[in-house]
N, C-alpha and C positions, 0 to 999 in steps of 0.2 A: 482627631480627624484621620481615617483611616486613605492612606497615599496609595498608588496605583500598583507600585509592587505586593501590598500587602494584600489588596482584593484578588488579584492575580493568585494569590497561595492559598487563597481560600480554599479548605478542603471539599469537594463536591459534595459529598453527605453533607456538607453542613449548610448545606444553600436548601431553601423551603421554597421550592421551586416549582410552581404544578405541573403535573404530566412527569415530573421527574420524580423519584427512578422506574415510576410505572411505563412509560413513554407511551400513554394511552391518546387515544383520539389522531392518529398518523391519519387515516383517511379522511378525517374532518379535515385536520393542516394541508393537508396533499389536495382537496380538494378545491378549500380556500385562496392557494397559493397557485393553482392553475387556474381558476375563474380570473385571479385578478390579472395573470401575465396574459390573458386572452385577450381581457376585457380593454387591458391598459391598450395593448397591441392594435386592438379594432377603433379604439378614439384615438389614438395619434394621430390613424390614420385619415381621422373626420375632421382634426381640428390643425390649423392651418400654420402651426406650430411645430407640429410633429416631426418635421423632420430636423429644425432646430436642434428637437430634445436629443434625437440620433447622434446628431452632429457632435453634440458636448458629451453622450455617452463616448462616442468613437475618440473626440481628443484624450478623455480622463485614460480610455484603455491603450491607445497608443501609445500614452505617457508610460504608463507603467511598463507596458512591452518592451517599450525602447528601453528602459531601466533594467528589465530583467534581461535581455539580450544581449546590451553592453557591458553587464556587470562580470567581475573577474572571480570565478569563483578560489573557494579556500584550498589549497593545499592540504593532502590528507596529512595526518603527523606521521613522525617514524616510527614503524612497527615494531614490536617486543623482537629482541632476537633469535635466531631460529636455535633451537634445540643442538647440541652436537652429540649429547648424548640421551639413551633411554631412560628412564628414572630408576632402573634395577643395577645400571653402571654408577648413574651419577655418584660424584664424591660431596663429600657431607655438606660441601663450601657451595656448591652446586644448591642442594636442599635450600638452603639459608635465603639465596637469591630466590630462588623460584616461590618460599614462603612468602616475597611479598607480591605475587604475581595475583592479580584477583580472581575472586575464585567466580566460576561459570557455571550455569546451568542451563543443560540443552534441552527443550523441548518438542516431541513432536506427536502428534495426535494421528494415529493410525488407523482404520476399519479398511481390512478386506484388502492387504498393500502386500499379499505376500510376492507379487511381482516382482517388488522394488526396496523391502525391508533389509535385506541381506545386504545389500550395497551400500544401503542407506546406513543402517549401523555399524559396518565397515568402517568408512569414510568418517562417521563421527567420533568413532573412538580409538581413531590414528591420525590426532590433528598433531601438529607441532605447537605443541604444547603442554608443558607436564600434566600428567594424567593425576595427581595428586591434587588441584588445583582446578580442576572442573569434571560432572558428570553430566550422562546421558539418562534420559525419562524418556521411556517410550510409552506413551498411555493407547492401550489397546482396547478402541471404543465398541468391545464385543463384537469383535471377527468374527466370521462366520466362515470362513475359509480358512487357510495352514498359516495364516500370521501368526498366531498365538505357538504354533507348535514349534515354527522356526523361531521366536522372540527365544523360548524356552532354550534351545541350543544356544543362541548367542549368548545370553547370557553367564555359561562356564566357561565362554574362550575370552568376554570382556569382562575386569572385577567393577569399574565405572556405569557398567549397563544397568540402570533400572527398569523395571518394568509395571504398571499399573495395568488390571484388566476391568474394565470398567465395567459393570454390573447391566443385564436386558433394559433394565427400567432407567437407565442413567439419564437425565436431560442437559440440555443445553448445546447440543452438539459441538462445536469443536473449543468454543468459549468454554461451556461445560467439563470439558477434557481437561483443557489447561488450569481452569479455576481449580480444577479436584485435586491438583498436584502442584503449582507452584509454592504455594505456604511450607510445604513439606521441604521445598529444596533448599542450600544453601547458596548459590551465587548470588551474590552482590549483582549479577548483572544476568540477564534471561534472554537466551536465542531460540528464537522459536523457528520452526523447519518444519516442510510439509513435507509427506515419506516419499514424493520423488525426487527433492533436491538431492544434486549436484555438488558436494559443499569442498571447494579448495583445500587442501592439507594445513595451507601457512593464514587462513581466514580469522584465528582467534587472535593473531598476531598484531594482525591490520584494524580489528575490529576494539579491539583495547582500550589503546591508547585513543579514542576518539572520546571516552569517559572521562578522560582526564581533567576535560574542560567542566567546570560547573556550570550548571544545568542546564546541560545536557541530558534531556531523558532516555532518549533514543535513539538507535541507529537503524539505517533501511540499508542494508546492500545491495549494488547493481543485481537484475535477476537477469538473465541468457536464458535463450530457450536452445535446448538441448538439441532437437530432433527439429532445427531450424530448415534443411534441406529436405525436410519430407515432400511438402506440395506449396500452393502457393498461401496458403490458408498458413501454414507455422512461420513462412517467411514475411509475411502481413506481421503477425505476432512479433516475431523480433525486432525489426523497425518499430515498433508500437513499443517495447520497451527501452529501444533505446531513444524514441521522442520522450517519454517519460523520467528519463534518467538524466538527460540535458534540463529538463525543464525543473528536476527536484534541486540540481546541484544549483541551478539560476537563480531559483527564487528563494532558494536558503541562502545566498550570496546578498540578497538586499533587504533580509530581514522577513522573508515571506513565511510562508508555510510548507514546512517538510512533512513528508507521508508516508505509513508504515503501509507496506506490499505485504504480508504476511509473512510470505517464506523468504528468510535469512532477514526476520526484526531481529536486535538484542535491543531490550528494556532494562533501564536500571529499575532493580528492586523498589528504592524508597519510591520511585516514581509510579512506578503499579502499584504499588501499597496506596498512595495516595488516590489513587485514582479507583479502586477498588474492586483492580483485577477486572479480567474482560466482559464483557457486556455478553449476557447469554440473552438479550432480548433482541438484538439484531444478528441477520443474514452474515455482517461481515464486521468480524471483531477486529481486525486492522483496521480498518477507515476510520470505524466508529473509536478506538483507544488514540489515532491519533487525536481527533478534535480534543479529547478527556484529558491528553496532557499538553495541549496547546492551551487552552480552559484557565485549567493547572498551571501555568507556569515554564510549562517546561519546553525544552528545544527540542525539535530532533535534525540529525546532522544526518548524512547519505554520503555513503563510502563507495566511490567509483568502483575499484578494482582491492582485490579479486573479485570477479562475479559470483552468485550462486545458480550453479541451473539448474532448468526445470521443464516438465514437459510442456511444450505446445501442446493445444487439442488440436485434432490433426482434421476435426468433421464439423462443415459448417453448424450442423445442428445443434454438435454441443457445446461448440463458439456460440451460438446462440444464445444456451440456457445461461452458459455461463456469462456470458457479458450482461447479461440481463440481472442474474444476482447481483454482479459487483455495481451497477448502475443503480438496482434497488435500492442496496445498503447504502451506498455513498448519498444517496439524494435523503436517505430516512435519517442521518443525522443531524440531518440542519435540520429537520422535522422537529427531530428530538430537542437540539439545543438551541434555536433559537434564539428563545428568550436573554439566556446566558450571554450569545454572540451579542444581543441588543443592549445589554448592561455594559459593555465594553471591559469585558472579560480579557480578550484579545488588544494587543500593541495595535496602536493606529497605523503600521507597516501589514503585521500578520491582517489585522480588518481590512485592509484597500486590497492586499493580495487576493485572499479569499472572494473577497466580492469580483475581485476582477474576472477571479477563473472560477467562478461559480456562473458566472453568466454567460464564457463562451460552453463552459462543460456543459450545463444544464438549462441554464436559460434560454440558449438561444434558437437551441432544436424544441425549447418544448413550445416557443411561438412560431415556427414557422409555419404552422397549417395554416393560423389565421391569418399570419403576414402576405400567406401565398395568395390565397382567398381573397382577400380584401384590395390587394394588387390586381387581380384578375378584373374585378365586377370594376375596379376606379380608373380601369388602363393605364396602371401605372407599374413600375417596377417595384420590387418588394420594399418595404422602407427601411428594412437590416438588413438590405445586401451589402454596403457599407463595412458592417459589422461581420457580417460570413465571409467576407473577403481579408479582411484582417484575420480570423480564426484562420483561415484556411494555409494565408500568408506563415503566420507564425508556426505551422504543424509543420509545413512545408523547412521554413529555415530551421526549425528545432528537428526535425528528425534527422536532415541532414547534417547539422553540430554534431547530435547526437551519436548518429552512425561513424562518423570519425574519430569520435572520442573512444568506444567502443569496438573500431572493428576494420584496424586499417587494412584499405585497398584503395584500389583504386577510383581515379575522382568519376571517372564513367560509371560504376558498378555503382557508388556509392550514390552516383544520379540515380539511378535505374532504379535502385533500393527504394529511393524514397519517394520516387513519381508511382511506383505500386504499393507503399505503403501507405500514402495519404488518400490512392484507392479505394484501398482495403479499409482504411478510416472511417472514412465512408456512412461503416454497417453502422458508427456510432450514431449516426445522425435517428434514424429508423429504431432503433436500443432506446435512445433517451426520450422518444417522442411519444414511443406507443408504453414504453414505462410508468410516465409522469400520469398518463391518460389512465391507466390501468390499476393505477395507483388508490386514482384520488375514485375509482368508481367499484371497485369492487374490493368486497373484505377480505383481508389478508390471513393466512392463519402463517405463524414463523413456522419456516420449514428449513431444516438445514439439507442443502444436494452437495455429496463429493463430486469429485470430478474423478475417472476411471483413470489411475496409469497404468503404462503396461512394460514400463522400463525397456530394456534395449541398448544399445552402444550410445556412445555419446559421442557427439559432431563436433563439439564446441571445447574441448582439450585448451586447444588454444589460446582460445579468446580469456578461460577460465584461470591458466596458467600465469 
């Protein structure tokens, strides 16, 4: 009889799973799955039960809420220690030590970044950390501007610098990028970085020793947005990551579900091997790689401090597109895996978590038209008001955690922060509602969009330090 850890290790290739690894018919699922949260929506509200059923969803999520809130999360471990000397001083005794230091692989997937590459490869290949013991991969997804020419100079001043220039006809966009080149590297452990991170000097140090623990697949580092003071649109954004950051470190604290943000993941090797390397068939290969090694088996932990930063969009329009992609991809993986979630793939903690925050994330804005509508014609109040008022509750006390764990000031400021950040929150409602709709009715072709940076000074020293 095969026992719950052993289905849990199941390698993914070896599940005969339909729709997998094609991930074919999303708009039929997307469609399906909006007909029914409509449809359930508009008979609760006929049958004289329905608010009952509210009732008992609202206790099971408070339960959980209150559990993630009160939970004490984990202490990160002690960081490797800092370097005192370069590796061209070091003495032999030095070497010896450092050989069992594990060895890194940095990755970052670049088109058109000559704004912000020169910093970027700076910064990566003067960590504290012996330079013997980890390298840098820049894959140059056919620039078309001076990236390529400046990659080419850094290259004589760094011996650690790799460079890949990926060919016109390359696919898979940034999944693509990194699939083309992790095999090739040697770290035991893979940081993946997008070319306007921010990345700490002393970050390999902290980010280590978090492997230590068995399995553990991954790690997500706090992200800081950089150009936090530009308008009110990047200070929205920071609040929004540090409600994020309280709620990763919460519900990895009671067995939940931790989530890889992209810029500043490290992936243990065996655990991408297993999983078989990023998904070039979705918008967004973080979201989608986390569920692959939840699936799998595997953990992932989230390292408060140091942060990594990175730009805010500073224009609501491309806050727009973008929140729209990460809303896509995030909602297309439970498209995708379902079936897997429904075999009880997943610990009955990570299954309760996920369904918890699956239904204020996505479920609950993609019923509110009809909740609103059917409240209107019955003159009654919405029958998930209940339920948006707990979301709202929990954004509200988690951003605040979060802002102080993050970003001490004062308790006025840190009010002020999160009565405009849960504002700004807001746009998510209008993101996930016309997303799910858009989803399930019209055909999708994969499209990968970057996001423009344009580097500049960085505001957040601090916080980052």
């Amino acid at each position: 009889m095969v026992n719950f850890r052993d289905r849990l290790f199941t390698p993914l290739d070896d599940l005969e799973i339909e729709d997998y690894p094609g991930y074919a018919g999303r708009r039929r699922k997307a469609a399906l799955t909006l007909t029914m949260l409509w449809a359930g929506t508009i008979g609760l509200h006929l049958v004289s039960w329905g608010s009952w059923f509210v009732m008992g969803l609202m206790v099971m999520l408070t339960t959980h809420a209150l559990r993630v809130l009160l939970a004490s999360s984990a202490a990160a471990p002690t960081p490797r220690p800092s370097m005192q000397l370069g590796v061209k001083e070091a003495t032999l005794a030095s070497y010896d030590t450092w050989a069992t230091w594990p060895y890194v692989s940095l990755l970052v997937a670049a088109k058109n970044e000559e704004a912000v590459v020169d910093k970027l490869v700076a910064a990566l290949c003067q960590l504290d950390y012996p330079t013997n013991r980890y390298d840098v991969w820049i894959i140059d997804d056919n620039s078309t501007d001076r990236t390529p020419q400046r990659l080419k100079k850094l290259t004589a001043k760094y011996p650690q610098l790799r460079i890949l220039r990926r060919s016109p006809g390359a696919t898979g966009g940034k999944s693509g990028a990194l699939n083309q080149v992790w095999p090739d590297t040697l770290g035991g452990i893979i940081g993946v970085f997008d070319a306007d991170a921010r990345v700490p000097k002393d970050l390999l140090r902290h980010v280590v020793p978090m492997f230590d623990v068995d399995g553990v697949g991954a790690v997500q580092v706090q992200k800081a947005v950089v150009n936090r003071a530009k308008n009110l649109c990047t200070r929205g954004q920071q609040a929004e990551m540090a409600l994020d950051s309280y709620f990763q470190q919460q519900r990895i604290s009671v067995g939940g579900i931790g989530e890889l943000r992209g810029n500043g993941q490290f992936v243990r090797r065996a655990a991408l091997a297993q999983c078989g390397g990023w998904n070039e068939e979705t918008i967004t290969d973080d979201l989608d790689l986390t569920l692959r090694l939840h699936l799998s088996g595997w953990s992932i932990q989230f390292l408060l401090h140091p942060a990594v930063g990175e730009e805010g969009v500073e224009r609501p329009l491309a806050l727009w597109h973008q929140r729209n992609r990460w809303a896509e991809g995030g909602y297309q993986r439970y498209l995708d895996y379902w079936r897997l979630i429904a075999q009880g793939r997943l610990s009955p903690a990570k299954t309760l978590d996920m369904v918890a925050f699956w239904t204020i994330q996505y479920g609950l804005p993609a019923i509110a038209f009809p909740d609103f509508v059917m409240a209107l014609l019955r003159h009654r109040l919405p029958l998930f008001l209940p339920v948006s008022g707990l979301a709202v509750t929990l954004s509200m006390m988690g951003m605040f955690c979060g802002l102080r764990r993050t970003r001490p000031q004062a308790l006025w400021a840190t009010g002020l922060q999160t009565l405009w950040g849960n504002i700004y929150m807001l746009h998510w409602l209008l993101v996930i509602s016309t997303m799910t709709l858009r989803l399930s009715v019209r055909p999708k072709r994969l499209r990968w969009v970057k996001t423009t940076h344009v580097g500049g000074e960085d505001e957040l020293q601090a916080d980052m330090s």
